[in-house]
C-alpha positions in Angstrom: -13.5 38.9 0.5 -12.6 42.1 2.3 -8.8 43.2 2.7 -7.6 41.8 5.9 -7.1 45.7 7.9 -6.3 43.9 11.6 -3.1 42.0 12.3 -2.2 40.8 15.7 1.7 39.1 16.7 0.0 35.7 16.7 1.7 32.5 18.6 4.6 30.3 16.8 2.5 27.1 17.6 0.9 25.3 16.6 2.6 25.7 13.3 0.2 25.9 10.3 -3.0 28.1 9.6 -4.9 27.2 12.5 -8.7 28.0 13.3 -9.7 28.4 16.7 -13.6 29.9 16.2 -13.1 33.2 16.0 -10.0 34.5 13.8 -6.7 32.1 12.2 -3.2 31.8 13.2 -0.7 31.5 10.8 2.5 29.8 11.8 5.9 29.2 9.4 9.2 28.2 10.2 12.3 29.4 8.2 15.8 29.9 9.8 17.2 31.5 6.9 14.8 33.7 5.7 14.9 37.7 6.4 11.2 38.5 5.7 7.9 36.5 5.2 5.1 37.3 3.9 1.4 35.6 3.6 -0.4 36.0 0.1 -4.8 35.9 0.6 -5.9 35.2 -3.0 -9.7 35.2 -4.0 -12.2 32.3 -3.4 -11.2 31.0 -6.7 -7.1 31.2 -6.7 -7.0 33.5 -9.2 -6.0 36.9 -8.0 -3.8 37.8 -5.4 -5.8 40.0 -3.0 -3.4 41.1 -0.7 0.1 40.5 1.2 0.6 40.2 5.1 4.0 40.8 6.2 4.5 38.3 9.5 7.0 40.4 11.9 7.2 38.0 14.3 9.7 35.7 14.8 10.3 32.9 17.6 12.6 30.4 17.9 12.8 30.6 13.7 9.6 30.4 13.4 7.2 33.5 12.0 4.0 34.1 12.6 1.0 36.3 12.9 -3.0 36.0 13.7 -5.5 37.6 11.6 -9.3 38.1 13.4 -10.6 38.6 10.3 -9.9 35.2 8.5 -12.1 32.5 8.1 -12.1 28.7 6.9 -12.2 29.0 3.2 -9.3 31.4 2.6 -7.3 30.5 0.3 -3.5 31.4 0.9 0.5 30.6 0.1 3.6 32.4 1.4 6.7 34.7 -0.2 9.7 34.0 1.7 12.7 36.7 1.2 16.3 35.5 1.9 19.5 34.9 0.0 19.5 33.1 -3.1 22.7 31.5 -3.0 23.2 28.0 -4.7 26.6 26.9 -4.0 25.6 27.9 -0.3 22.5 25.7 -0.2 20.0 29.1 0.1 17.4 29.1 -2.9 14.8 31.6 -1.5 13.1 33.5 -4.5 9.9 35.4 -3.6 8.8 35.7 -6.8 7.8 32.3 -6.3 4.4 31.4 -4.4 5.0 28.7 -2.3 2.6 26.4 -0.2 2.6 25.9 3.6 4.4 22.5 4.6 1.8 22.5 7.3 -1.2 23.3 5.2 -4.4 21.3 5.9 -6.0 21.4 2.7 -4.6 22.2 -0.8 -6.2 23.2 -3.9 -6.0 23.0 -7.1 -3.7 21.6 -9.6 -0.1 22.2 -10.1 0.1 24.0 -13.4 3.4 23.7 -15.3 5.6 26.2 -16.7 8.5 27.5 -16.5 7.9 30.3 -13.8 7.7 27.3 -11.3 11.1 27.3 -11.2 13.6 29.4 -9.1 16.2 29.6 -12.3 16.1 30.4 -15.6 14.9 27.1 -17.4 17.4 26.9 -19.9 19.8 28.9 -19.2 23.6 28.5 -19.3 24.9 26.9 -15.5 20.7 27.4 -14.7 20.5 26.3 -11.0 23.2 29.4 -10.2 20.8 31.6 -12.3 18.0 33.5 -10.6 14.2 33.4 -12.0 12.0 36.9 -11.9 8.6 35.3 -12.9 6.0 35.4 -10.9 4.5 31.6 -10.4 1.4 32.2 -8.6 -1.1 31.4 -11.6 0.1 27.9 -11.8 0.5 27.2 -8.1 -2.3 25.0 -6.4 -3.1 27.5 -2.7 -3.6 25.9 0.9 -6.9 26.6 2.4 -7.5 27.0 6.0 -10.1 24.1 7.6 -12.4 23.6 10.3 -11.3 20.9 11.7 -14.6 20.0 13.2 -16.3 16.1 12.8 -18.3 14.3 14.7 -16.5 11.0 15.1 -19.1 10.0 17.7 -18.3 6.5 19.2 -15.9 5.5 16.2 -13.0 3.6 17.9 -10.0 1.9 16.1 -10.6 -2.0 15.4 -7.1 -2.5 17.1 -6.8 -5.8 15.0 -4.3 -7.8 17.4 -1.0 -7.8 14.9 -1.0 -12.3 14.4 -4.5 -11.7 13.4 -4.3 -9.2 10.5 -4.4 -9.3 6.8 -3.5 -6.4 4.9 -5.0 -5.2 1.7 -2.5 -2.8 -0.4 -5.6 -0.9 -2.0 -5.3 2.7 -4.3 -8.3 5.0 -3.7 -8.4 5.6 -7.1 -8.0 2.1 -8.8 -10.5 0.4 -6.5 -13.6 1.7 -7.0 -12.8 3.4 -10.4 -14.6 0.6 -12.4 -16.7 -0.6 -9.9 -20.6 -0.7 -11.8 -22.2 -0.8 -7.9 -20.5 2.5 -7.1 -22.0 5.9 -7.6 -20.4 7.5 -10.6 -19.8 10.7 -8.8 -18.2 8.6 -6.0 -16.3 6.4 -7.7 -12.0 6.5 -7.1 -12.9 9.0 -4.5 -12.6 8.4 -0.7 -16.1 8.4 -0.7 -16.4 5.5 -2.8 -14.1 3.3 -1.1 -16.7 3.7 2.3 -19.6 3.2 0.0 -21.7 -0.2 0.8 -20.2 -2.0 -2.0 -16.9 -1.5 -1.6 -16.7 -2.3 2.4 -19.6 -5.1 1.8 -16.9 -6.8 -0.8 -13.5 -6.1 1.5 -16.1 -8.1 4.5 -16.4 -11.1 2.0 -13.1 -11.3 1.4 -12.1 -11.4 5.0 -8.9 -8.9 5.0 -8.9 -6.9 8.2 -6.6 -4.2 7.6 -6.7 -1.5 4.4 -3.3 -0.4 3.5 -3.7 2.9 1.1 -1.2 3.8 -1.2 0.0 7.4 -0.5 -2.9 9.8 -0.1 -0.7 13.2 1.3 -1.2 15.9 -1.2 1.2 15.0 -4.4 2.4 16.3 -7.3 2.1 15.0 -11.3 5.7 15.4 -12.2 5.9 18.3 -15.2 7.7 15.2 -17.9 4.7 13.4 -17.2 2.3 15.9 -17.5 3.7 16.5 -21.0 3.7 13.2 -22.0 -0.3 12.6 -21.4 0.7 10.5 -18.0 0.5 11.3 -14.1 1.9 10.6 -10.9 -0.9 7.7 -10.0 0.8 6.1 -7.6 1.6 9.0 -5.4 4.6 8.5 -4.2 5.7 12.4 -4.9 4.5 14.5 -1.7 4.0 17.7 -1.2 2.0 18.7 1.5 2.3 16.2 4.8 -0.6 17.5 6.4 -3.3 17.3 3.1 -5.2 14.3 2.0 -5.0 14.4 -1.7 -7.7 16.3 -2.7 -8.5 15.0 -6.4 -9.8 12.2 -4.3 -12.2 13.5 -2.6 -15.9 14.2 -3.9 -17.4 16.8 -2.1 -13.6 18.8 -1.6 -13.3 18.9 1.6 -11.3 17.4 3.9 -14.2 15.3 5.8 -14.7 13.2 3.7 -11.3 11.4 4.3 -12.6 11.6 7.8 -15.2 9.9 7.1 -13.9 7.1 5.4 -12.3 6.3 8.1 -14.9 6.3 10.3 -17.2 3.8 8.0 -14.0 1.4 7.5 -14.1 1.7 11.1 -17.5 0.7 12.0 -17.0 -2.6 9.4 -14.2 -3.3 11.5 -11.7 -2.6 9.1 -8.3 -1.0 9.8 -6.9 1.8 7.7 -3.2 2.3 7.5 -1.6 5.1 5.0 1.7 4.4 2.7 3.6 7.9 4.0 6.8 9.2 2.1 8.7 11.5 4.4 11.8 10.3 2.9 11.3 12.6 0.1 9.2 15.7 -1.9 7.9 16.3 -5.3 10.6 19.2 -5.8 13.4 16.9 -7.3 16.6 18.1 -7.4 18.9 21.1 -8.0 17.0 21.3 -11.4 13.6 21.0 -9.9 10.7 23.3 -9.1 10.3 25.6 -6.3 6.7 24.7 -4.7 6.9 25.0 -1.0 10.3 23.7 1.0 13.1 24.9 -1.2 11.7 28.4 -1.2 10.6 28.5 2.5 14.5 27.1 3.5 15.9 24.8 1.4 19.3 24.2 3.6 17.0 23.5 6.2 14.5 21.2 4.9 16.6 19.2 2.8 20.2 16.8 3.0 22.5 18.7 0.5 26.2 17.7 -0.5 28.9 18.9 2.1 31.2 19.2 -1.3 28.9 21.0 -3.4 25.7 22.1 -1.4 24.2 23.2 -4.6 23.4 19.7 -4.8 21.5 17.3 -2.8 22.1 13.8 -0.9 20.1 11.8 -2.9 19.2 8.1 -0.7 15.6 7.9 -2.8 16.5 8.0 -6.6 14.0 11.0 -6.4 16.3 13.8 -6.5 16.7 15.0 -2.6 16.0 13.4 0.6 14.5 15.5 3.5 17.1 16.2 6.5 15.7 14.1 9.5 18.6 15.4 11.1 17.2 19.2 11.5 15.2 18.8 14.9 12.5 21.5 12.7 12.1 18.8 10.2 12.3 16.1 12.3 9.6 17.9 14.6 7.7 18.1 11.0 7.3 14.4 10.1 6.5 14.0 14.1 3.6 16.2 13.9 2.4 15.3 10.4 2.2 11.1 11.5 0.7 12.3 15.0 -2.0 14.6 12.8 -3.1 12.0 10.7 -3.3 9.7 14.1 -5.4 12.3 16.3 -7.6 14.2 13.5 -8.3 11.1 11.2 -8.0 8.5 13.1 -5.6 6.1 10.9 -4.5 3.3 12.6 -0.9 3.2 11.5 1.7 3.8 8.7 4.0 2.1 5.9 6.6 4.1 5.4 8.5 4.3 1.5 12.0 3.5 2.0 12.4 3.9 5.5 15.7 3.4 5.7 16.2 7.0 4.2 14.9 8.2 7.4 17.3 6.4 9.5 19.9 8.0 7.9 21.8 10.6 11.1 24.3 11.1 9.0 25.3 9.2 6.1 25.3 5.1 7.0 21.7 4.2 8.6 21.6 4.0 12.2 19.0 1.7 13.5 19.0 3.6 17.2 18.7 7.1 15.4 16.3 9.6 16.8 13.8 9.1 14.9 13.5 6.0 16.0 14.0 7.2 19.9 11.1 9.7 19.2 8.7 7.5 17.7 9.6 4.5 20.8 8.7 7.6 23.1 5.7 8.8 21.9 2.3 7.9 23.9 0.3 8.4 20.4 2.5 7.2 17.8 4.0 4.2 19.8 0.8 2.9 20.2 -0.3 2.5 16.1 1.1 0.0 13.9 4.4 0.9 12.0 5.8 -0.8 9.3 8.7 -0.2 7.0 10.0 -0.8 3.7 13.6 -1.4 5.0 15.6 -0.2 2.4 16.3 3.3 0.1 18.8 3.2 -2.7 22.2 5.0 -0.8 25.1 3.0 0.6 24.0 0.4 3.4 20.2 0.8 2.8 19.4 -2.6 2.3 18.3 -3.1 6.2 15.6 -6.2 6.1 16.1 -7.9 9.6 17.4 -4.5 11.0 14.5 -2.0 12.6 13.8 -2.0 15.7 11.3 -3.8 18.4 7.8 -2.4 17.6 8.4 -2.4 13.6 7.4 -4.6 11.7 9.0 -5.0 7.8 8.0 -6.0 4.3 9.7 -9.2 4.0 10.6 -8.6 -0.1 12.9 -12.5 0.5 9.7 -14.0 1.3 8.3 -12.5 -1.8 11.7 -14.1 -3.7 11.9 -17.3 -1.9 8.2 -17.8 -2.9 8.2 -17.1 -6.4 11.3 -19.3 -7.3 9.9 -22.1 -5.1 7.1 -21.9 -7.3 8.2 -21.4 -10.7 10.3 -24.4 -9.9 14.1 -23.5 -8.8 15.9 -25.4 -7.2 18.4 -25.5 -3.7 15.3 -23.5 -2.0 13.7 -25.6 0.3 15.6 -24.4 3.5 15.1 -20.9 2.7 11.6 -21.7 1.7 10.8 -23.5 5.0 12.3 -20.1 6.7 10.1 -17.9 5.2 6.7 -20.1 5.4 7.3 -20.2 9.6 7.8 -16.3 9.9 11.6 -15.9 9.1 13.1 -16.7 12.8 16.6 -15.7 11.2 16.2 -12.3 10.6 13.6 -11.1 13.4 13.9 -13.6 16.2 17.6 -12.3 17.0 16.3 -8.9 18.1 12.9 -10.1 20.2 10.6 -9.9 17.3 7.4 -12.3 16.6 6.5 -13.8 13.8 4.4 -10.1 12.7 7.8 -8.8 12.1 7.1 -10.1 9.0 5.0 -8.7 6.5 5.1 -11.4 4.0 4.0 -10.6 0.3 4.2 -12.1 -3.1 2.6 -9.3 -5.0 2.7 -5.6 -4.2 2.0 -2.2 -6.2 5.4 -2.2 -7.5 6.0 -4.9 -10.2 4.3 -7.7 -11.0 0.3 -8.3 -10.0 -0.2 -12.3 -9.3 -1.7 -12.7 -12.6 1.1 -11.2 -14.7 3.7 -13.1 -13.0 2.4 -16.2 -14.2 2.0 -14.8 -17.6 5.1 -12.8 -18.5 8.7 -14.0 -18.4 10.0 -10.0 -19.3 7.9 -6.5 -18.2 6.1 -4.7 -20.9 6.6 -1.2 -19.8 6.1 0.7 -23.3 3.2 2.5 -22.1 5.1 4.4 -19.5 7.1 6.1 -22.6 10.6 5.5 -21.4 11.9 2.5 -24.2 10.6 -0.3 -21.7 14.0 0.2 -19.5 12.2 1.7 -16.5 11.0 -1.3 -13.8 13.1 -4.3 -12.5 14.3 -6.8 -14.4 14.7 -9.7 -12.4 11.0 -10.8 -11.4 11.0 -14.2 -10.8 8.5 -14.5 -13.0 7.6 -17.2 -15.2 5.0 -17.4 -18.4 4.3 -20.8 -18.5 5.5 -21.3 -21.8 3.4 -18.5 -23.5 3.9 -14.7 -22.8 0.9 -12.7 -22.2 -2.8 -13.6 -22.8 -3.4 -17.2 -24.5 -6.5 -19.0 -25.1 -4.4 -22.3 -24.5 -6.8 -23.7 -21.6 -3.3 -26.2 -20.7 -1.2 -23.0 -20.1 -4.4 -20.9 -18.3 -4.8 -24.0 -16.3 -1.3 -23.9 -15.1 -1.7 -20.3 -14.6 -4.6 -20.9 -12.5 -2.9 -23.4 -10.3 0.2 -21.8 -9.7 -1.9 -18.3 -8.7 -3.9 -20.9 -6.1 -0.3 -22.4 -4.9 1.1 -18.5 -4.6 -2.3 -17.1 -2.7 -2.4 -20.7 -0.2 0.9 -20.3 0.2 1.1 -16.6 1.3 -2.0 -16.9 3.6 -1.2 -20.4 5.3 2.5 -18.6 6.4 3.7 -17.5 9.5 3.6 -13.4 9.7 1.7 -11.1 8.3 -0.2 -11.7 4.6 -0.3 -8.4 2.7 -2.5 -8.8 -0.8 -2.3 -6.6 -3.1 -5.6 -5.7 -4.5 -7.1 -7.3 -7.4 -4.7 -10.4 -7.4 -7.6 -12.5 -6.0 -9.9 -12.4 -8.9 -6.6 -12.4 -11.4 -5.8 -8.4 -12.4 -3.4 -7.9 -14.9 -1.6 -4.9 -15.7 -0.6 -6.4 -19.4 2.5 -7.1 -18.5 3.5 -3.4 -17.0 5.6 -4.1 -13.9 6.2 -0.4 -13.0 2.7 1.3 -14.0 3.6 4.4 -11.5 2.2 6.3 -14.5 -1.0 4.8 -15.8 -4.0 6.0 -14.2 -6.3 4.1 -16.6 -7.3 0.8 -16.8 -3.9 -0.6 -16.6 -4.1 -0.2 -12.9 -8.0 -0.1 -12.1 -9.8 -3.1 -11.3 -11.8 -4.7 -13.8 -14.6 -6.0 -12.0 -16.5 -7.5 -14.7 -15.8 -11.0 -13.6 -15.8 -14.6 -15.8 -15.6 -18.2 -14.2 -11.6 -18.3 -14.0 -12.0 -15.0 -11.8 -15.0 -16.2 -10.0 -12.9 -19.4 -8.9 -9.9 -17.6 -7.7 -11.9 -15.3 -5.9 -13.8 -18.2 -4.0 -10.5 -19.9 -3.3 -8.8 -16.9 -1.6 -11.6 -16.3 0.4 -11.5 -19.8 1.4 -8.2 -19.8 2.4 -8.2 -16.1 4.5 -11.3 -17.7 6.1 -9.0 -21.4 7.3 -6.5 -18.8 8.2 -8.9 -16.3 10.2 -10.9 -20.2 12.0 -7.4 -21.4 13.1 -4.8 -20.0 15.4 -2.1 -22.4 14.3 -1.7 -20.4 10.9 -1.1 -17.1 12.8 1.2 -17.7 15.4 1.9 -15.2 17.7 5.7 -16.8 18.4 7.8 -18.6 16.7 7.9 -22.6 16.6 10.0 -24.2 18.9 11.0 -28.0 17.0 10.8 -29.9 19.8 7.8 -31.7 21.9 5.9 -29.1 23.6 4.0 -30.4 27.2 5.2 -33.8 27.2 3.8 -34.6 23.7 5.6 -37.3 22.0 5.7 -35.2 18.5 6.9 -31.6 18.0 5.6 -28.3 17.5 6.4 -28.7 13.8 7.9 -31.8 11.8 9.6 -31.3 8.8 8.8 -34.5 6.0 10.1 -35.9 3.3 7.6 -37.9 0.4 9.0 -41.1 1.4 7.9 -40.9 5.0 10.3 -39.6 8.2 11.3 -36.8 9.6 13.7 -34.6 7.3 17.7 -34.7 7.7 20.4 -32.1 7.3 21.8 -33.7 4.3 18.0 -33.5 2.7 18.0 -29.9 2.7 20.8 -29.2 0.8 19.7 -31.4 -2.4 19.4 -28.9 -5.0 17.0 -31.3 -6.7 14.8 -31.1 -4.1 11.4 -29.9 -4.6 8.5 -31.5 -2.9 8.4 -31.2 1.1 6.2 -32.0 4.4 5.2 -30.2 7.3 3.9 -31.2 10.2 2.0 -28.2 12.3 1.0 -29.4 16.0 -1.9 -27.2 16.9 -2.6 -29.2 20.3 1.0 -28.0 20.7 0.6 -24.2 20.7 1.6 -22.7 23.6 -0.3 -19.3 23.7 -3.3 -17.6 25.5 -5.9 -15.8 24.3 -6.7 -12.0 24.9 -8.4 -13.3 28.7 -5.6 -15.8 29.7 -7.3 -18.9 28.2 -5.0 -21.4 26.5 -5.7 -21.4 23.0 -5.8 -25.0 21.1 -6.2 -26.0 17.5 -6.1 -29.2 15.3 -3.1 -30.2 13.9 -2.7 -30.1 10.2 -0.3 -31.1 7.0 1.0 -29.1 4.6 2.2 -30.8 1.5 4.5 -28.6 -1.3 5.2 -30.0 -4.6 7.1 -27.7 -7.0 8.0 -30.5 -9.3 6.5 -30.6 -12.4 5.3 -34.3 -12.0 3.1 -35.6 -9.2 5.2 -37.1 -6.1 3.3 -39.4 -4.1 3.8 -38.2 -0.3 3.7 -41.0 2.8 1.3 -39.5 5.3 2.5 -39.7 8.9 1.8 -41.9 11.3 0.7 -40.0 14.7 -1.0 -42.4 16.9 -2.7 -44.1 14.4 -4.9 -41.1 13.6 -6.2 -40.7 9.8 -6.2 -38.0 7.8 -8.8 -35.8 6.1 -7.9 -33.7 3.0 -9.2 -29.9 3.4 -7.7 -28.4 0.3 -5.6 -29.1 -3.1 -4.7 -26.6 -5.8 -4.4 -29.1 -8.2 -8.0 -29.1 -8.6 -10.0 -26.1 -10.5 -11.8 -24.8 -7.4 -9.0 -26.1 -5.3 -11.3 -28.4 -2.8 -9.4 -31.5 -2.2 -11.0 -34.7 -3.2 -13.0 -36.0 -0.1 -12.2 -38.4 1.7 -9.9 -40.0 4.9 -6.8 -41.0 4.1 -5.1 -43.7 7.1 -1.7 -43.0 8.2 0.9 -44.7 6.4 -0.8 -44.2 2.8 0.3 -43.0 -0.1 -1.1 -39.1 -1.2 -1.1 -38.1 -4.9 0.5 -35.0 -4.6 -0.1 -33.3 -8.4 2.3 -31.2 -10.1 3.4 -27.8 -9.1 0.6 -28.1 -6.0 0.0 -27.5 -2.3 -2.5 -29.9 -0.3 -3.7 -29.3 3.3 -4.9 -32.3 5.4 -6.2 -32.2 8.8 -5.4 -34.5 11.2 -8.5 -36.9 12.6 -8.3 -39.2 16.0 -7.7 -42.2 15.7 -11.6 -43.1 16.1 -12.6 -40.6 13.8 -15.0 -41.9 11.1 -15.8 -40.9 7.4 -18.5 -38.2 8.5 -15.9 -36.7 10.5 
């Protein structure tokens, strides 16, 4: 590459290299700094060619335009300013630091000990003041052309009553996967490859949900230790798709994953983590926002600003309160909306971002912004409504046009199961899309993003298997990961080849999966649980980017079964509206019917009383869903109508028989029992009034017939 011999004052937005066909602006905020300076290195990263200084400034933010520059460069920034700890300042331009707008970034971080602004090691080392240069083991942005041809892809716009998320890794899906191309496989390009959308079709889920894809960082202890970041959750560039996932290197390909996802009518929504960065804290590296202006870009201690507010258990949280880092995360979520075309975001402990100044403020302006925005108000937005500060817990809290992950569903559901007791009124909340904590604001039953399984802790399998987590891989004594997980064994921990206890296991993985897509709200699986993926008992496997965390998709009978079921049940879910409600029930006669919207039962017959719910004992319970009752229309005004159906529960560990109801006179037909291997119920019509054997620890689901119905019904 030639040295760069023209520079012209540029324009301050929009912020980021940007290439507009026939030279590249260069836009960086700092309000701290006194001089900036851009870095072009060679096509391979290795050598510094030359330094730009940018002498413009406006409104804070610097900038210049080079003619000369094309896509391809490869670049980073030197920020001058006062390195002053206790004051908050940490700029050190001996550092190379990476554009927090930067489209594309390249290469790996490597780790040493000129990453850092201070002297590793050294005595009071944050206050100390580093010399080393750091470029050599700094990954450089790269400027884009943004170009693709997303011809006539438009977003599936899934109605929100009708999805089914799948919490998929790029990386884990397709990793093992023998139908994939080698070359393609755990890349973007593998997880739009025919296989991988023919198999996501079969299964009937309507929304991908992808584990954090922004450019991240492998943190330096792990690094050392033979592990990585696999998860992702440690950002560093907002703007980036992680580029060890792509195949070809360039940023298309994402784009194009989209697009294919799209055409299969499949909805893609990214796991974003703006409530932190991969630089830690006061004792962390200096990769891009603590050297471009760390008081800026980050929440530090009023008391001590050498140190920073930490609401994650990361080491800092970013300062949504700056309007330039606010304006940041705006532009980052409307980039990823506008150039790739995601149809909406799950964002890591969103209640970090809430945060205006220390307790978390539902209206804050964040939330305002987002309410206001003609893109971004129109995608889907979900939170995980907590962070780890003061107050953070916020489930029930966020605002109309969120919706949350529901984590006491996910409780309430595995104690129901692995047979405590006192739960049936909480467990009849959560099954009918948790009216208590999302009805009181004008929510729906979407609100609710209901789970049993998710990337962090247990998979399906293991909680069925493990009564403690086996964490010993991750290197830190087994005490990282939670310790209360609900989980039960079933009398054996880990693999058995008892077929009794792998039995039980099966069932209670059928109850758990029925269970989750048969509720009010919004189903989220987590990938792999329907054909059975363990992790060996590793309920924090942040770290293992191995076959502790891909899928195995080698399948044997057991997984063959599962997999069948759970694509039985999404498909009753997907064929009746009554299991996705769009409001919540009512309990009482709806249109002059004589029964109600939904009937709660007790095994001996009869509706259920207020004394009955409190009966710690209680385990086994009834519930009638009217679909002739529903009250809602369809997407062209027509009233929408279903059969009405009963749901039996029996957590007990010995089979209750359960009185069916009597609803003029009509009979009943059995559509599904998990007490059987492949869970098909045994056929048959069953009258009102008799007796159904309700198994052990199992879930049934009859359809009500008329009353002239006949056995070929």
């Amino acid at each position: 590459m030639n040295p760069i011999s023209a520079v012209w004052p540029g324009r301050p937005h929009p912020r980021g290299a940007t290439w507009d066909g026939e030279g590249v602006n260069f836009a960086l905020f700092s309000e701290h700094a006194h001089k900036v300076e851009l870095c072009i290195f060679d096509d391979e990263g290795r050598r510094e060619l030359q330094r730009v200084e940018l002498r413009e400034q406006t409104d804070l933010i610097w900038h210049c335009y080079l003619p000369e520059a094309r896509p391809g460069m490869l670049y980073g920034y030197r920020v001058h300013g006062p390195y002053q700890p206790e004051e908050g300042h940490r700029f050190n331009p001996n550092k190379l630091l990476l554009d927090p707008y930067a489209r594309h970034i390249d290469g790996p971080v490597r780790w040493s000990d000129a990453l850092f602004g201070y002297t590793v090691g050294s005595e009071r080392a944050d206050l100390s003041f580093d010399r080393r240069d750091s470029a050599h083991g700094m990954p450089k942005c790269k400027v884009i052309d943004p170009a693709f041809t997303w011809g006539e892809d438009r977003r599936p716009r899934v109605p929100w009553n009708d999805m089914i998320i799948y919490e998929a890794h790029v990386r884990g899906f397709t990793m093992r996967h023998p139908e994939v191309p080698p070359a393609m496989r755990g890349k973007y390009a593998g997880l739009s490859s025919a296989p991988a959308i023919e198999y996501l079709k079969r299964l009937g889920v309507t929304t991908v949900e992808l584990m954090p894809v922004h450019a991240f960082v492998d943190d330096r202890y792990l690094v050392e230790r033979g592990l990585s970041n696999y998860w992702g959750y440690n950002t560093i560039g907002y703007f980036a798709p992680e580029a060890h996932y792509s195949a070809s290197g360039k940023v298309a390909e994402f784009k194009t994953m989209v697009k294919t996802l799209h055409s299969a009518g499949l909805e893609v929504i990214l796991d974003v983590v703006y409530n932190h960065t991969a630089e830690g804290g006061q004792l962390g590296p200096t990769l891009s926002f603590r050297g471009v202006d760390n008081a800026s870009f980050y929440r530090l201690m009023p008391q001590d600003r050498r140190r920073y507010a930490d609401y994650t258990g990361c080491g800092n949280t970013l300062n949504m309160v700056h309007p330039r880092v606010l304006q940041m995360i705006m532009d980052s979520l409307r980039y990823w909306v506008t150039e790739m075309h995601v149809d909406g975001f799950r964002f890591d402990l969103a209640s970090a971002l809430a945060r205006e100044l220390h307790e978390v403020d539902r209206l804050g302006a964040f939330f305002d912004i987002l309410r206001q925005d003609p893109v971004l108000s129109e995608v889907k937005l979900i939170a995980e409504p907590w962070d780890l500060g003061e107050g953070g817990y916020q489930v029930g809290n966020f605002p109309i046009g969120w919706s949350e992950w529901n984590d006491k569903y996910r409780d309430t559901m595995r104690a129901y199961w692995k047979g405590d007791g006192g739960l049936i009124g909480e467990f009849a909340q959560r099954l009918t899309g948790s009216s208590d904590l999302y009805r009181r604001s004008g929510r729906r039953p979407h609100a609710s993003i209901n789970f049993v399984s998710a990337h962090d802790g247990f998979t399906l399998a293991d909680l069925v298997s493990y009564n403690h987590k086996h964490n010993e891989a991750n290197q830190e004594g087994n005490r990282d990961g939670h310790d209360n997980n609900l989980s039960w064994n079933c009398g054996v921990e880990g693999p058995t080849g008892d077929p009794a206890v792998r039995a039980l296991r099966a069932r209670l993985q059928r109850n758990l999966l029925a269970t989750l897509l048969l509720s009010q709200g919004v189903p989220m699986l987590l990938a792999g649980d329907e054909t059975g993926r363990s992790q060996r008992g590793n309920n924090n496997a942040y770290c293992q980017d191995n076959e502790v965390s891909w899928i195995d998709w080698r399948l044997d009978e057991e997984k063959r079964k599962l997999l069948a079921f759970t694509q039985r049940i999404i498909a009753i879910r997907r064929a009746h509206p009554l299991f996705r409600r769009r409001d919540f029930y009512k309990g009482h006669p709806v249109r002059g019917l004589e029964s109600k919207d939904i009937v709660w039962l007790r095994p001996e017959g009869g509706e259920m009383s207020d004394d009955e719910w409190n009966q710690h004992f209680a385990r086994c319970l009834g519930v009638y869903l009217a679909g002739e009752a529903l009250t809602e229309t369809d997407e062209r005004g027509r009233p929408v109508r279903d059969q009405n159906f009963l749901l039996l529960f029996n957590a007990h560990h010995e089979a209750i028989p359960f009185k069916l109801p009597d609803y003029a006179g009509s009979r009943w037909r059995a559509q599904l029992d998990t007490a059987f291997e492949d869970g098909l119920a045994v056929d048959g019509i069953f009258d009102a009034g008799a007796q159904y054997d309700l198994k052990g620890r199992s879930l049934a689901l009859l359809r009500q017939l008329s009353a002239s119905a006949s056995e070929a019904a």
